[in-house]
PyMOL Python script that loads the backbone (N, CA, C, O; Angstrom):
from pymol import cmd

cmd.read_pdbstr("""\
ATOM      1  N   UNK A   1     -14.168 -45.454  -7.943  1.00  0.00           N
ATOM      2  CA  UNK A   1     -14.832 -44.276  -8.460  1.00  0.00           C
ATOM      3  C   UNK A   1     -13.803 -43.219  -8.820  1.00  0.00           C
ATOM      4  O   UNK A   1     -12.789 -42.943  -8.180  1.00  0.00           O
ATOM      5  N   UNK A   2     -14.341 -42.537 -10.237  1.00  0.00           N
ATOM      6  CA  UNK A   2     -12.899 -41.336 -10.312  1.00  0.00           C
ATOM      7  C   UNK A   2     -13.568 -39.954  -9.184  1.00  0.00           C
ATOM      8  O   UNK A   2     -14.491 -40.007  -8.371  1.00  0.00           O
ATOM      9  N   UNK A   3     -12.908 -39.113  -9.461  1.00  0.00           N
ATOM     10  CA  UNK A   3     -12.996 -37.664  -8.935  1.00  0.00           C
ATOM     11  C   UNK A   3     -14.344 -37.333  -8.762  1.00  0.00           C
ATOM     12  O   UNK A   3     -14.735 -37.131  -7.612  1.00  0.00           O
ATOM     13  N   UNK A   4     -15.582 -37.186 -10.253  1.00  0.00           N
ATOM     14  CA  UNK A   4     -16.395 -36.620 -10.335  1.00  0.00           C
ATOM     15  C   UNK A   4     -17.667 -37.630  -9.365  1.00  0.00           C
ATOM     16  O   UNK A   4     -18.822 -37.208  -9.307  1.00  0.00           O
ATOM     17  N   UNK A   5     -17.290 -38.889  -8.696  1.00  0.00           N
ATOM     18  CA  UNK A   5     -18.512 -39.744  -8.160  1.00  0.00           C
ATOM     19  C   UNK A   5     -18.396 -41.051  -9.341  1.00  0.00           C
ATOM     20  O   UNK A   5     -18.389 -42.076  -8.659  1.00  0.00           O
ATOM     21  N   UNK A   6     -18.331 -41.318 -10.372  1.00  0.00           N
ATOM     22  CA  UNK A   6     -18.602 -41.709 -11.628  1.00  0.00           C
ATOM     23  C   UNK A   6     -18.040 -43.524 -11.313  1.00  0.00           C
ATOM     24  O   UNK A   6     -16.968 -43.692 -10.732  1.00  0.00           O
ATOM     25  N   UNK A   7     -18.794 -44.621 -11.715  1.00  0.00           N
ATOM     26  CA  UNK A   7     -17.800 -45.400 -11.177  1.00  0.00           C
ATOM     27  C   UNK A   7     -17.100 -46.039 -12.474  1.00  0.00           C
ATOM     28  O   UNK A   7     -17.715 -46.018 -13.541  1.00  0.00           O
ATOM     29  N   UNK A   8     -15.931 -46.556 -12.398  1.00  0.00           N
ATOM     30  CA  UNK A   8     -14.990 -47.295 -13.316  1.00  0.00           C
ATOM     31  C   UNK A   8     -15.800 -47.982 -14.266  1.00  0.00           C
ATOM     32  O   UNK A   8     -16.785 -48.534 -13.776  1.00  0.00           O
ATOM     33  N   UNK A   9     -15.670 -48.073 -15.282  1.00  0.00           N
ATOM     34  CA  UNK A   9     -16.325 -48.991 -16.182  1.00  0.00           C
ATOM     35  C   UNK A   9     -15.212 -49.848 -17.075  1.00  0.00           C
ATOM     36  O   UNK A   9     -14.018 -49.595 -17.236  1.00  0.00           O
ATOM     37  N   UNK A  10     -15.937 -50.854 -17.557  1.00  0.00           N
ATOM     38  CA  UNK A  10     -14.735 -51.538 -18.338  1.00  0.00           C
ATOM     39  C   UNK A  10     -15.824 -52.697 -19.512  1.00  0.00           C
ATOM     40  O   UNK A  10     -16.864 -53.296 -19.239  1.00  0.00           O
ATOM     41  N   UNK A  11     -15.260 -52.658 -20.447  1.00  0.00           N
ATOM     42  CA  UNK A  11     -15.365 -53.550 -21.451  1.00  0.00           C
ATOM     43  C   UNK A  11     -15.631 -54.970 -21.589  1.00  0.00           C
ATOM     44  O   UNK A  11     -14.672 -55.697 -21.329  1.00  0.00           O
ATOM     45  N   UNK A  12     -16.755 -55.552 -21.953  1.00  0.00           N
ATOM     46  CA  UNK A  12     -17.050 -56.877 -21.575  1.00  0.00           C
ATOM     47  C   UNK A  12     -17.315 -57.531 -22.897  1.00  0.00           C
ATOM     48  O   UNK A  12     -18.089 -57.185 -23.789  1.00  0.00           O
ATOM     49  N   UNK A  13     -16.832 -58.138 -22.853  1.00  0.00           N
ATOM     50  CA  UNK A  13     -16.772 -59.491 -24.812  1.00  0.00           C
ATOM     51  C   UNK A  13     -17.934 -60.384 -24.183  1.00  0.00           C
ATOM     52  O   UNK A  13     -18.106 -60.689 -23.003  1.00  0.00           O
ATOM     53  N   UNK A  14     -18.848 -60.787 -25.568  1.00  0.00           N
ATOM     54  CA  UNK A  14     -19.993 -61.553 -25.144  1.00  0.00           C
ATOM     55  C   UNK A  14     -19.379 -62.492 -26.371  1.00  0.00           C
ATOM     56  O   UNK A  14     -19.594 -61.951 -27.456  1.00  0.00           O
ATOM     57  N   UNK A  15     -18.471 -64.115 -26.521  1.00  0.00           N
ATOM     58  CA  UNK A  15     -18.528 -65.161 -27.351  1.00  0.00           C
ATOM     59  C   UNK A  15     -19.765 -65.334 -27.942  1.00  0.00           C
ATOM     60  O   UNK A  15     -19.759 -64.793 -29.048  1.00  0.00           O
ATOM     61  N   UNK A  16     -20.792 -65.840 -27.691  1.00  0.00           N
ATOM     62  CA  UNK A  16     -22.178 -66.126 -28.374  1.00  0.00           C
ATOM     63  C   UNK A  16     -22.753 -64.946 -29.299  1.00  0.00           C
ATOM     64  O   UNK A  16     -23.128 -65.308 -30.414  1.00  0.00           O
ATOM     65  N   UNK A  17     -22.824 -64.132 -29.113  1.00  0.00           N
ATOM     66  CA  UNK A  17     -22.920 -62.925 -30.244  1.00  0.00           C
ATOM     67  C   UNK A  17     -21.539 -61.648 -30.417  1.00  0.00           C
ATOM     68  O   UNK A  17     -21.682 -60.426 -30.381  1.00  0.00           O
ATOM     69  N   UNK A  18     -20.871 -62.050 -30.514  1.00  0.00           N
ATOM     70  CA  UNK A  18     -19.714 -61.556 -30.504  1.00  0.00           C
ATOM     71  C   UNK A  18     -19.086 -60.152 -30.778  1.00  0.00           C
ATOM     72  O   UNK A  18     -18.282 -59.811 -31.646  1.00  0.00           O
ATOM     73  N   UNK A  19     -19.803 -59.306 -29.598  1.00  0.00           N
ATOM     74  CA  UNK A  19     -20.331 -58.051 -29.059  1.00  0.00           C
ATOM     75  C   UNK A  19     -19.527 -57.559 -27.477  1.00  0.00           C
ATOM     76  O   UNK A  19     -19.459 -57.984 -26.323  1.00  0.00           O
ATOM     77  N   UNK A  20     -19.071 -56.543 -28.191  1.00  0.00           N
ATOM     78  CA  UNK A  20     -18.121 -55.867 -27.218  1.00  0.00           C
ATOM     79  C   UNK A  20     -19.664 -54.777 -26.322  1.00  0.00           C
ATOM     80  O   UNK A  20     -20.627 -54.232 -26.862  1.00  0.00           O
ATOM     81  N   UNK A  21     -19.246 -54.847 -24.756  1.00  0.00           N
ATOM     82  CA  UNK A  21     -20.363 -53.799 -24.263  1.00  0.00           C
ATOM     83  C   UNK A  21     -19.731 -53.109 -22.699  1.00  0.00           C
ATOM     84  O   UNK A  21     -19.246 -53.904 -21.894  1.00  0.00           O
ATOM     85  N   UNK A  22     -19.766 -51.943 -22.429  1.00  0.00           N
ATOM     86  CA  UNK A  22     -19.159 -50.802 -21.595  1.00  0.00           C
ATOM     87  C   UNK A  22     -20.190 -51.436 -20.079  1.00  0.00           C
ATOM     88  O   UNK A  22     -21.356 -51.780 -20.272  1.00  0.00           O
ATOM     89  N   UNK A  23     -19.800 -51.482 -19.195  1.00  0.00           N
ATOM     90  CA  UNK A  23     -20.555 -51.907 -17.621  1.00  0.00           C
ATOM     91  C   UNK A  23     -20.090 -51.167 -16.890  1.00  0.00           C
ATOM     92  O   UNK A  23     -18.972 -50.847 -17.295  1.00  0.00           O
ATOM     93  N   UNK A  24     -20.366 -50.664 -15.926  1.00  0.00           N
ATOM     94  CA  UNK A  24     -20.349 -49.971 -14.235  1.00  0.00           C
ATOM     95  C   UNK A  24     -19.506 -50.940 -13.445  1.00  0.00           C
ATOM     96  O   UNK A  24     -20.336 -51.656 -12.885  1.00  0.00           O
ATOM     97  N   UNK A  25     -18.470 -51.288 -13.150  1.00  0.00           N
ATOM     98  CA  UNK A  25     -18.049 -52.091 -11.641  1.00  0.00           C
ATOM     99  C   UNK A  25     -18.591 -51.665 -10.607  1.00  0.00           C
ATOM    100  O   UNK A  25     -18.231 -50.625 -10.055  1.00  0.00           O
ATOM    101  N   UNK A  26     -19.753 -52.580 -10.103  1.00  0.00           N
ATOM    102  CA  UNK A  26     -20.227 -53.066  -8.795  1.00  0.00           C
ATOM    103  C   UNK A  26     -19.513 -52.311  -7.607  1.00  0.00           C
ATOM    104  O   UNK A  26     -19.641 -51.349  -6.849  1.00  0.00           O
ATOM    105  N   UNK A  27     -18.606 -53.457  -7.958  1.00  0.00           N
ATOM    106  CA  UNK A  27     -17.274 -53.893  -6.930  1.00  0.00           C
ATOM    107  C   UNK A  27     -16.085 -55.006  -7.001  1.00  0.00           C
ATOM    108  O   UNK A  27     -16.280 -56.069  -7.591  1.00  0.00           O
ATOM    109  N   UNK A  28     -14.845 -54.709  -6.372  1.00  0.00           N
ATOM    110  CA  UNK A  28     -13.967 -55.936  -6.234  1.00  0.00           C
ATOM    111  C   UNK A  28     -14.210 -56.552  -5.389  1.00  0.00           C
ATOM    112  O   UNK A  28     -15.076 -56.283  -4.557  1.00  0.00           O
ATOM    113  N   UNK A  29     -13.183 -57.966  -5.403  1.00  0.00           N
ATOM    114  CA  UNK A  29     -13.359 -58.688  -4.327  1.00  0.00           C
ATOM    115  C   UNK A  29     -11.732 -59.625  -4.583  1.00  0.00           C
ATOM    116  O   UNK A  29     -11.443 -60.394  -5.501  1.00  0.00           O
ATOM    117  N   UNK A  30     -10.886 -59.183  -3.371  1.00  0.00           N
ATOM    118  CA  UNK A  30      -9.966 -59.661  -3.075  1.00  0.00           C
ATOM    119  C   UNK A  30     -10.272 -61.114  -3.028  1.00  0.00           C
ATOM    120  O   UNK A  30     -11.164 -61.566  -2.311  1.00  0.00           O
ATOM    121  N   UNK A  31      -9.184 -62.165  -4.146  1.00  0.00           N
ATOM    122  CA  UNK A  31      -9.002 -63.234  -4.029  1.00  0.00           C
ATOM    123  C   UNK A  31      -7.337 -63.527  -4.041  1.00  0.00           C
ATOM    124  O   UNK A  31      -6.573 -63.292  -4.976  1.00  0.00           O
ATOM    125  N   UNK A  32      -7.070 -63.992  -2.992  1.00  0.00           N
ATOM    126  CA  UNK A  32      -5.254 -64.232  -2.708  1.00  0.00           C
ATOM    127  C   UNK A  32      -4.581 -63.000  -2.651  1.00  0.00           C
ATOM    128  O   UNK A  32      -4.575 -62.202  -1.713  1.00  0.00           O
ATOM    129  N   UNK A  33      -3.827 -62.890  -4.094  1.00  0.00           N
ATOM    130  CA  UNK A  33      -3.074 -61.601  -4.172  1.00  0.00           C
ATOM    131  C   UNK A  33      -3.693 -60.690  -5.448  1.00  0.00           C
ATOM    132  O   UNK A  33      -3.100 -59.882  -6.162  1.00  0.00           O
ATOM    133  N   UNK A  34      -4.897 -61.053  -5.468  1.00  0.00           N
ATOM    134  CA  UNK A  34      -5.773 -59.924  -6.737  1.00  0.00           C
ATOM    135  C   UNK A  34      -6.931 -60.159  -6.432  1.00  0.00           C
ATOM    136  O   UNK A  34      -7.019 -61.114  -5.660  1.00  0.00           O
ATOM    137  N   UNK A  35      -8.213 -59.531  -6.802  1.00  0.00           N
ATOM    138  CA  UNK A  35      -9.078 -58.847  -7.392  1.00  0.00           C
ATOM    139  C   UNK A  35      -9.835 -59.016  -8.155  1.00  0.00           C
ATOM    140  O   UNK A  35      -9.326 -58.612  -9.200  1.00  0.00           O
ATOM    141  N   UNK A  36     -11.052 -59.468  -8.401  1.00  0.00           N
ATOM    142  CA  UNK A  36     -11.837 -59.419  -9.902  1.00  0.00           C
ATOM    143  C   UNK A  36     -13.000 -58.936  -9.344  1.00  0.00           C
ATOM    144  O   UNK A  36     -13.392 -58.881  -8.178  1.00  0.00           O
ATOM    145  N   UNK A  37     -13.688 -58.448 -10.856  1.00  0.00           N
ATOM    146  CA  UNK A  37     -14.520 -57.349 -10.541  1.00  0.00           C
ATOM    147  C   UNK A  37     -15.768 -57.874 -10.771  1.00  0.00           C
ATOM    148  O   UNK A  37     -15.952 -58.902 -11.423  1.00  0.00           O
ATOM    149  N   UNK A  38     -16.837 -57.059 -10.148  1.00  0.00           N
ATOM    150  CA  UNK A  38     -18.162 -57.487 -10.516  1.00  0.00           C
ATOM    151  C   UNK A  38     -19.486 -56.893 -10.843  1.00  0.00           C
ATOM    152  O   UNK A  38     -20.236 -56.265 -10.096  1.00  0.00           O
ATOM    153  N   UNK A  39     -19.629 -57.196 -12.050  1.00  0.00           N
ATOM    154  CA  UNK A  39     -21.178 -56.049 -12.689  1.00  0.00           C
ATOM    155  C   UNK A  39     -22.040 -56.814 -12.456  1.00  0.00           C
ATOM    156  O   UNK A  39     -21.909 -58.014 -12.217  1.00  0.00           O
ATOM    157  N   UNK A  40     -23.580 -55.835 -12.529  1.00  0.00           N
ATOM    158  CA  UNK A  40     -24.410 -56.138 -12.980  1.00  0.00           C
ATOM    159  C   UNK A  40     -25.095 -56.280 -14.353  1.00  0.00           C
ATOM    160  O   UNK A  40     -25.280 -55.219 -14.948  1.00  0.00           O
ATOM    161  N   UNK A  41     -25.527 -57.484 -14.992  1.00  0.00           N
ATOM    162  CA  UNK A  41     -26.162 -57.959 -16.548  1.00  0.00           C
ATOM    163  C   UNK A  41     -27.490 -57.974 -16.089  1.00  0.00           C
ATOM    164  O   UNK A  41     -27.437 -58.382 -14.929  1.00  0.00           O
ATOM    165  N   UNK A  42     -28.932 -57.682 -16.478  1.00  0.00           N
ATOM    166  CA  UNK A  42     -30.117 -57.967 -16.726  1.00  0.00           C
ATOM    167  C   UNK A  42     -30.366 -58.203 -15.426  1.00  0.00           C
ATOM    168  O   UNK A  42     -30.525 -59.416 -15.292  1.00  0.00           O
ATOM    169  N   UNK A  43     -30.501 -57.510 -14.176  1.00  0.00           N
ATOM    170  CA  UNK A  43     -30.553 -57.539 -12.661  1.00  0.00           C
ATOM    171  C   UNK A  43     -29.783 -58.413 -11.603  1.00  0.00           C
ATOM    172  O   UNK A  43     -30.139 -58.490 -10.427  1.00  0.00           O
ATOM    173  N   UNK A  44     -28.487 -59.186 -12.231  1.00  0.00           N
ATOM    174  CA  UNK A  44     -27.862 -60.593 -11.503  1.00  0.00           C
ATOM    175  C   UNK A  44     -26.507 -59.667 -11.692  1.00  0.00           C
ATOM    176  O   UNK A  44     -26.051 -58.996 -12.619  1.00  0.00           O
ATOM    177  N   UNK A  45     -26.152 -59.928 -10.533  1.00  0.00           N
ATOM    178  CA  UNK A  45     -24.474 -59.575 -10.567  1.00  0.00           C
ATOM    179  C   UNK A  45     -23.659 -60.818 -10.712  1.00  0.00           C
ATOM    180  O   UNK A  45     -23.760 -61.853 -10.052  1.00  0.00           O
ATOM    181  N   UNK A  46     -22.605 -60.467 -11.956  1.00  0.00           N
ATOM    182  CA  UNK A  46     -21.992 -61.531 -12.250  1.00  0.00           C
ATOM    183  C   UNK A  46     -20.314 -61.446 -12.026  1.00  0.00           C
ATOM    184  O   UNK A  46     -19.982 -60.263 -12.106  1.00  0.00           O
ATOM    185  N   UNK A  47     -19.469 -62.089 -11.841  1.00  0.00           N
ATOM    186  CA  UNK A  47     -18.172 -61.894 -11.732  1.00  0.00           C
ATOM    187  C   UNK A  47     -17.442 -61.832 -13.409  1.00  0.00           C
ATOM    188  O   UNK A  47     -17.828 -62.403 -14.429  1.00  0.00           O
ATOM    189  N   UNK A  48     -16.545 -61.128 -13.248  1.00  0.00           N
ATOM    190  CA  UNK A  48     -15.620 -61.522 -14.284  1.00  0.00           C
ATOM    191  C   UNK A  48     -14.302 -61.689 -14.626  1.00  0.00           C
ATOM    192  O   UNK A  48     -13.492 -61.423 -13.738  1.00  0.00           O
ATOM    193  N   UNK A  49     -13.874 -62.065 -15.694  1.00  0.00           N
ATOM    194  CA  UNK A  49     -12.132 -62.615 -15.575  1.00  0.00           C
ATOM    195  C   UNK A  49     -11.636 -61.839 -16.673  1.00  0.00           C
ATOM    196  O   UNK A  49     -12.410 -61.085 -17.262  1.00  0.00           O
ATOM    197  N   UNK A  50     -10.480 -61.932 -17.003  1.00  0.00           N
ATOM    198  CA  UNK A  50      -9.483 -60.943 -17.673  1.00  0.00           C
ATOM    199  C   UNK A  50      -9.483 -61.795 -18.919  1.00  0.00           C
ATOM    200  O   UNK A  50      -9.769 -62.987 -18.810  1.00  0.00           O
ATOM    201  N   UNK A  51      -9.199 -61.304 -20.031  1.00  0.00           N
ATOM    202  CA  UNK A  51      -9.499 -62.129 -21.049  1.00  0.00           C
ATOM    203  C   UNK A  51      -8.149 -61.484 -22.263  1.00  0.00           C
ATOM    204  O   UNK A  51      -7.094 -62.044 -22.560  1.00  0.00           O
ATOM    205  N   UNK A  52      -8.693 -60.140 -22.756  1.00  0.00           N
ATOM    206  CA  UNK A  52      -7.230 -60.068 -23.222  1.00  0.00           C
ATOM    207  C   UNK A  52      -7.335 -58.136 -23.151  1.00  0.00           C
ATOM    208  O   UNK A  52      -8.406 -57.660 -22.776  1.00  0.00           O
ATOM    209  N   UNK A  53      -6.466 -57.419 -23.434  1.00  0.00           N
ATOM    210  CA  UNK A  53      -6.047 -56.037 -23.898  1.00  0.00           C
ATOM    211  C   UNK A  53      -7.043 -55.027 -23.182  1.00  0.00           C
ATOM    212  O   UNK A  53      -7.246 -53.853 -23.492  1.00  0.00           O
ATOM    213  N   UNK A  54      -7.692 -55.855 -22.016  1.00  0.00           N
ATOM    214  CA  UNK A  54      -8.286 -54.486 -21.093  1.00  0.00           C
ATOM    215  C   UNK A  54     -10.042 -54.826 -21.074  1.00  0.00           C
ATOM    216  O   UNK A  54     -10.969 -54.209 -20.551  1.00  0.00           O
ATOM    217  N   UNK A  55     -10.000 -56.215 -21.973  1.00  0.00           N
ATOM    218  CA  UNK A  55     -11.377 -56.231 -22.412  1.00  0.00           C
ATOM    219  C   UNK A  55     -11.232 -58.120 -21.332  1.00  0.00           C
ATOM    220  O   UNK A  55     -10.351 -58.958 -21.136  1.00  0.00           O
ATOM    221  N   UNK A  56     -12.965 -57.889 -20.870  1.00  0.00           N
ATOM    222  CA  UNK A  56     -13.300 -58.900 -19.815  1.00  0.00           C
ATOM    223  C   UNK A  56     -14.442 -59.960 -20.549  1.00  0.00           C
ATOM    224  O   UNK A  56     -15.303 -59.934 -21.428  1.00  0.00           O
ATOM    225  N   UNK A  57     -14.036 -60.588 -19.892  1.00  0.00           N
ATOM    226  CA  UNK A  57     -15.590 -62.161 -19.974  1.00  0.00           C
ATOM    227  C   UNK A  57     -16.100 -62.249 -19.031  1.00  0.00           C
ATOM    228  O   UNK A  57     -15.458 -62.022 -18.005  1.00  0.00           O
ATOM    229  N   UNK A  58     -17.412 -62.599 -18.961  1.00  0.00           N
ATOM    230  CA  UNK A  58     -18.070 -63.255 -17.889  1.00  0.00           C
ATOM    231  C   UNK A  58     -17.647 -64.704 -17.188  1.00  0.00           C
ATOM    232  O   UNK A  58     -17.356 -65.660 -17.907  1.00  0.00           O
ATOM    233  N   UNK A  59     -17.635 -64.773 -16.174  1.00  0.00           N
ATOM    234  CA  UNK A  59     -16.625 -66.082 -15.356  1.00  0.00           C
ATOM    235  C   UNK A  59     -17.850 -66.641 -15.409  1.00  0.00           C
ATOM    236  O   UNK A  59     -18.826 -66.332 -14.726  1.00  0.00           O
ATOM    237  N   UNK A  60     -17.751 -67.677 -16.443  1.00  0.00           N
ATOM    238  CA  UNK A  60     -18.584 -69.382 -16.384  1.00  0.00           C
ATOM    239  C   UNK A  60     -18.449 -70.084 -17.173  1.00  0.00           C
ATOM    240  O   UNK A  60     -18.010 -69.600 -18.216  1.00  0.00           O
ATOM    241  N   UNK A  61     -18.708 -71.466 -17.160  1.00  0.00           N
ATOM    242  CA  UNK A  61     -18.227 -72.831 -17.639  1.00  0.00           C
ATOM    243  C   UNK A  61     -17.890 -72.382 -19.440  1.00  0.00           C
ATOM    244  O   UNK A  61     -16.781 -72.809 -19.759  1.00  0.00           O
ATOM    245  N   UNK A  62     -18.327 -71.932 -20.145  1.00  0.00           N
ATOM    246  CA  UNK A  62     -18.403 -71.738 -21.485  1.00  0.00           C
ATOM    247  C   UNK A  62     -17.871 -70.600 -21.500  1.00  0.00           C
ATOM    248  O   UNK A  62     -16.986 -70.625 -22.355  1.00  0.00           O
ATOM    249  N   UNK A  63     -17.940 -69.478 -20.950  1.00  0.00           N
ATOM    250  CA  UNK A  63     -16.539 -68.641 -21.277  1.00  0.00           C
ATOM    251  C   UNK A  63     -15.161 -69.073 -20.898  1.00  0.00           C
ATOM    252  O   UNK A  63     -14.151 -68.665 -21.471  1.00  0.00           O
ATOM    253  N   UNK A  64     -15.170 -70.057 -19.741  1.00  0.00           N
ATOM    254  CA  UNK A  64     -13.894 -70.430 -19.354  1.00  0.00           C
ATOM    255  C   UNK A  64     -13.304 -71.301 -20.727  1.00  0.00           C
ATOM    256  O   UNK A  64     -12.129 -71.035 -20.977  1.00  0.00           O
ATOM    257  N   UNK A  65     -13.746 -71.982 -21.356  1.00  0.00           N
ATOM    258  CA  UNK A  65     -13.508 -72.874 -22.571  1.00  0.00           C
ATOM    259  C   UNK A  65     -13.302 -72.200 -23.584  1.00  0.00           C
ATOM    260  O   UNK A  65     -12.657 -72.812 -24.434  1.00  0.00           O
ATOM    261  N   UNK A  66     -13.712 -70.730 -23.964  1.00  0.00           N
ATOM    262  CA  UNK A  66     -13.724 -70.004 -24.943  1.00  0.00           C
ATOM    263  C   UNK A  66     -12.487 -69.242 -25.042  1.00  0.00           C
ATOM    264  O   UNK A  66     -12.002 -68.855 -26.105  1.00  0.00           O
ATOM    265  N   UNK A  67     -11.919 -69.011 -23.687  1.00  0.00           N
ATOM    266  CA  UNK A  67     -10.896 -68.335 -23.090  1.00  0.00           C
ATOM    267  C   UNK A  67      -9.284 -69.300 -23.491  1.00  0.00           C
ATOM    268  O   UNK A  67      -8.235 -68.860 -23.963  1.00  0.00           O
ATOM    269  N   UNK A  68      -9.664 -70.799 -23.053  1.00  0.00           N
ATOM    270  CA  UNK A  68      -8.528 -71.484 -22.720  1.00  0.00           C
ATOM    271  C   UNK A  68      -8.551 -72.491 -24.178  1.00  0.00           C
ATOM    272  O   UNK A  68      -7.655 -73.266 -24.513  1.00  0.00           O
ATOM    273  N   UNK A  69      -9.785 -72.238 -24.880  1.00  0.00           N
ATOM    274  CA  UNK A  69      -9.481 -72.921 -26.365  1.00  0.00           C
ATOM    275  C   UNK A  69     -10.358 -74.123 -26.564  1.00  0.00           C
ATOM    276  O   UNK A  69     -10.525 -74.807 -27.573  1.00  0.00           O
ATOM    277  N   UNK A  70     -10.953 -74.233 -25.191  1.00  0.00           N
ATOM    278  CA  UNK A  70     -11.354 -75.963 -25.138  1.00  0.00           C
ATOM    279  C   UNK A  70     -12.644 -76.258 -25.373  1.00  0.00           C
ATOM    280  O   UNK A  70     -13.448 -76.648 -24.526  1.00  0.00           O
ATOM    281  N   UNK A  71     -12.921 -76.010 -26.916  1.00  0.00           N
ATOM    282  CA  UNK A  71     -14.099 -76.155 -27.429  1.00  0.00           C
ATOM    283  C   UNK A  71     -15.135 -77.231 -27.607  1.00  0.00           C
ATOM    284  O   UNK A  71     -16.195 -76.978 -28.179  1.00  0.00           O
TER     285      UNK A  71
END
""", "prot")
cmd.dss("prot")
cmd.show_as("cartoon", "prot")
cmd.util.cbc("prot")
cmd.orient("prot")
């Protein structure tokens, strides 16, 4: 959260309609020696992964492929 209460938000890429959209972080969650964060989409909290220049994907089977090329 910054100063004013407000919490962090960050940028999420949707592949299937290929639509950039602003989210609330949940929360982190320490994995090893980092972190990934987690919003809520349409009442389900989902995790997500780093993708490129500050902008995130949703962590699952078809974004992971979209990410690493493997179409």
């Amino acid at each position: 959260m910054d100063a004013r209460g407000n919490r962090e938000k960050v940028r999420v890429f949707f592949p299937e309609t290929g639509t950039i959209k602003s989210y609330s972080i949940r929360y982190f969650e320490a994995i090893g020696n980092f972190a990934v964060a987690y919003i809520r989409i349409k009442g389900k909290t989902v995790q997500l992964m780093d993708w490129r220049d500050g902008v995130f994907l949703v962590n699952n089977e078809a974004n992971r492929k979209f990410k690493y090329g493997k179409h």
